[in-house]
Structures are given as structure tokens and as C-alpha cells.
C-alpha positions in Angstrom: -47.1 64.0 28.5 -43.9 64.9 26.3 -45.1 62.3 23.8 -47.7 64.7 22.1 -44.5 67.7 21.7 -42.3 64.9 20.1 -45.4 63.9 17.5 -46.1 67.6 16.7 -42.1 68.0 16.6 -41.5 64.8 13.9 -44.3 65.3 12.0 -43.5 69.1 11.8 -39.8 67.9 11.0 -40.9 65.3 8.6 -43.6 67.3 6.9 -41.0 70.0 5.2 -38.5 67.5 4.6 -41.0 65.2 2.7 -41.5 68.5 0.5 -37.8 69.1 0.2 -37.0 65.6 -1.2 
């Protein structure tokens, strides 16, 4: 059940970063 807020919270986390680098 927590698995979907952890997805939405590395992808969200990874998305920016990914435009940072």
C-alpha cells in the first residue's frame, strides 16, 4: 500500500534531479 507513495516519491525525486544534472 505504501509502495505506490514511495514510486510517486522517487520518481518525483528523480525527475528534478535528472533535470539538474
Amino acid at each position: 500500500m505504501e509502495l505506490a507513495g514511495v514510486r510517486l516519491f522517487c520518481k518525483h525525486k528523480t525527475m528534478p534531479i535528472a533535470q539538474n544534472h
